[in-house]
C-alpha positions in Angstrom: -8.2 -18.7 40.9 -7.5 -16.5 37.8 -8.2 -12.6 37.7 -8.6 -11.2 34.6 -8.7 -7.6 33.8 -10.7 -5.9 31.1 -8.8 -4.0 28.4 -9.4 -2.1 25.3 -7.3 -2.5 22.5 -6.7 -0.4 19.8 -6.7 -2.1 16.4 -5.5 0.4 13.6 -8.0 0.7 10.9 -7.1 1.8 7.4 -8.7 5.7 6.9 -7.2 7.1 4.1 -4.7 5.9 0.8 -2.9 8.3 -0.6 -0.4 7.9 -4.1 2.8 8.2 -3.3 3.1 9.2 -7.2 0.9 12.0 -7.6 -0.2 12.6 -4.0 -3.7 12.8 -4.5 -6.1 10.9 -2.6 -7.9 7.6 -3.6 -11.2 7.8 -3.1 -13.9 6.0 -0.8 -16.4 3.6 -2.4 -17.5 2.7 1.1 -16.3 2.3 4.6 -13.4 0.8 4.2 -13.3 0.1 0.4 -11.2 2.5 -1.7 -11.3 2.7 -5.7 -9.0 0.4 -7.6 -5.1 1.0 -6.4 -2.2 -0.9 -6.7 -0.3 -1.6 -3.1 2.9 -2.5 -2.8 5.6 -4.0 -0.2 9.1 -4.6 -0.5 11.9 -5.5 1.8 15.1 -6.0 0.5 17.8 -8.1 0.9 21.2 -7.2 1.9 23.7 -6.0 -0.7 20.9 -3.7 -2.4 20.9 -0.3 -1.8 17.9 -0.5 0.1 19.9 -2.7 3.0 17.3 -4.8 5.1 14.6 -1.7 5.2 10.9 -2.2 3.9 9.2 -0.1 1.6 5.5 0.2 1.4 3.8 2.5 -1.7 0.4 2.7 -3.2 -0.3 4.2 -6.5 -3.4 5.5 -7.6 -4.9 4.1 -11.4 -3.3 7.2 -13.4 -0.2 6.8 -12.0 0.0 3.4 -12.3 -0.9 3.5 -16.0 1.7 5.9 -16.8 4.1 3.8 -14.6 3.8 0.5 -17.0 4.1 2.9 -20.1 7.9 3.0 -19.3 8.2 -0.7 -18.8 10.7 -2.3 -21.5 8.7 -5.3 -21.0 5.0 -4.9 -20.1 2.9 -6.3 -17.4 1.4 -10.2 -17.9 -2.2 -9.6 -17.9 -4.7 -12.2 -18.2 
């Protein structure tokens, strides 16, 4: 005979984004939809200076704009 026991889990739920860039926060449209932000995650590859740790960062619009102004070679945008 199996016993089962009943358990809550937990199951994290995004809340807030904030720009890594600029530090201010991006804004709710609704529960759990935030205005337009660019997420990103990296993990690098050993021999960078980064050595096998993973790097998460979210930028808000502004910063992202101003981020691709620097670029020698622009974003592909269709």
């Amino acid at each position: 005979m199996r016993v089962f026991l009943e358990r809550t889990t937990l199951t994290p739920q995004l809340s807030d984004v904030r720009c890594n860039s600029c530090g201010r926060d991006v804004e709710k449209e609704d529960p759990g939809y935030f205005e337009d932000h660019i997420s990103l995650t990296k993990t690098w590859g050993y021999h960078s200076p980064f050595d096998g740790e993973s790097h998460d960062i979210d930028l808000c619009v502004d910063c992202y704009q101003d981020w691709i102004t620097h670029f020698e070679i622009p974003p592909y945008i269709t």
